[in-house]
C-alpha distance (Angstrom), angle and dihedral (degrees) to the residues before:
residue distance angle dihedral
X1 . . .
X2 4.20 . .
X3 3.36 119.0 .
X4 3.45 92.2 -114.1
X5 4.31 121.4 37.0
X6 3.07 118.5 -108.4
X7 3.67 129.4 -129.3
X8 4.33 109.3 -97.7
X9 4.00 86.6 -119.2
X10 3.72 92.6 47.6
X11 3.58 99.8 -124.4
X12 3.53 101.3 112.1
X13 4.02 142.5 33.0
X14 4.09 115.5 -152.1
X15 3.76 122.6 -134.8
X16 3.76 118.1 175.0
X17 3.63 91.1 -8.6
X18 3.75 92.6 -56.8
X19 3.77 125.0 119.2
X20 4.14 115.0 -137.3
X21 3.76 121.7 178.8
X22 3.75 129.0 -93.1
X23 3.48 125.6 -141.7
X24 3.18 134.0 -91.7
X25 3.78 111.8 -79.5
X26 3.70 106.5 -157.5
X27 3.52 87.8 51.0
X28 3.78 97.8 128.5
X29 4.50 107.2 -115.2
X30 3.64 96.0 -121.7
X31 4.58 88.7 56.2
X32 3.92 89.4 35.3
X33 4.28 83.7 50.1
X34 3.30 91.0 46.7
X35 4.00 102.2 46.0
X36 3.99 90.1 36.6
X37 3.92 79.8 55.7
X38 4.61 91.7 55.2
X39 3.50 92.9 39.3
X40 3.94 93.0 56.7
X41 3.66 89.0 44.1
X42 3.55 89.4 49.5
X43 3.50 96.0 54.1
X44 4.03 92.6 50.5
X45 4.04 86.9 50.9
X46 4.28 83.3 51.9
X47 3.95 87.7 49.0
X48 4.02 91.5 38.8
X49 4.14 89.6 51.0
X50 3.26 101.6 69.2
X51 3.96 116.9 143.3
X52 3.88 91.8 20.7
X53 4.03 114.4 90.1
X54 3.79 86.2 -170.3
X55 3.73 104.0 59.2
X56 3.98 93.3 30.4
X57 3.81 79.7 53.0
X58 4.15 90.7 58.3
X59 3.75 94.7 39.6
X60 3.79 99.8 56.4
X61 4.20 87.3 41.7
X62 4.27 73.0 57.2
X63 3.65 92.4 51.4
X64 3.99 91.4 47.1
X65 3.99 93.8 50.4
X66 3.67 93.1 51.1
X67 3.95 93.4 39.7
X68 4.00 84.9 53.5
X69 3.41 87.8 44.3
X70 3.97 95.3 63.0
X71 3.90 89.3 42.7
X72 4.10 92.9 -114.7
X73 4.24 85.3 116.5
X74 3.51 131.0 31.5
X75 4.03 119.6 24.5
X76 3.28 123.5 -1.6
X77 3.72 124.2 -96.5
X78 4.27 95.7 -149.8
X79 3.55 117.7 94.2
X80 3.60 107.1 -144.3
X81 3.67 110.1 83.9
X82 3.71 94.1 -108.6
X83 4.19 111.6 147.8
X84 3.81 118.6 -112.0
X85 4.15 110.6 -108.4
X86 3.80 87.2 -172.7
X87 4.04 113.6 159.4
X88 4.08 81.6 0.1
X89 3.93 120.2 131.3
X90 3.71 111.7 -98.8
X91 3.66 86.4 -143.6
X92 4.16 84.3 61.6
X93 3.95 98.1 51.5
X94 3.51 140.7 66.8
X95 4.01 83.0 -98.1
X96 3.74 83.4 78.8
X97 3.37 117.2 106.0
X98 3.86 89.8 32.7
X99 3.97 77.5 60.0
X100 3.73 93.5 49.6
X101 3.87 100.5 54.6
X102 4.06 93.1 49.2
């Protein structure tokens, strides 16, 4: 089991009641590796910036890219039509009463 539940559909993971984004799963393992690997680094250069707007600037445009990337920003990566109820309350989306009976 994750630490956090996952949506039924797999296209979300709950934390505090909130839904956020999964990645992509058909990225292949070797590209999600590899952006898994920039968006951590990206993240350090965020925490490593502090005190200059410039280069904290840069490193969260990093952390965007790679987050877009793995599919948890930007479009969606399902096929279906289905809206995106990223950084929505559970208790606010279809997802509800899935939510409820955890």
């Amino acid at each position: 089991m994750t630490a956090h539940p996952h949506t039924p559909d797999g296209r979300y993971f709950v934390v505090r009641g909130r839904l956020w984004r999964l990645a992509d799963p058909t990225l292949d393992p070797e590209t999600r590796g590899r952006l898994v690997h920039d968006l951590m680094a990206a993240r350090r250069a965020v925490r490593d910036a502090k005190g200059d707007p410039d280069a904290i600037a840069e490193a969260r445009a990093r952390v965007d890219a790679a987050k877009r990337a793995l599919g948890e920003r930007g479009p969606v990566w399902w096929t279906d039509g289905a809206p995106d109820y990223n950084r929505h309350l559970a208790r606010n989306t279809p997802y509800a009463a899935w939510f409820a009976a955890l």
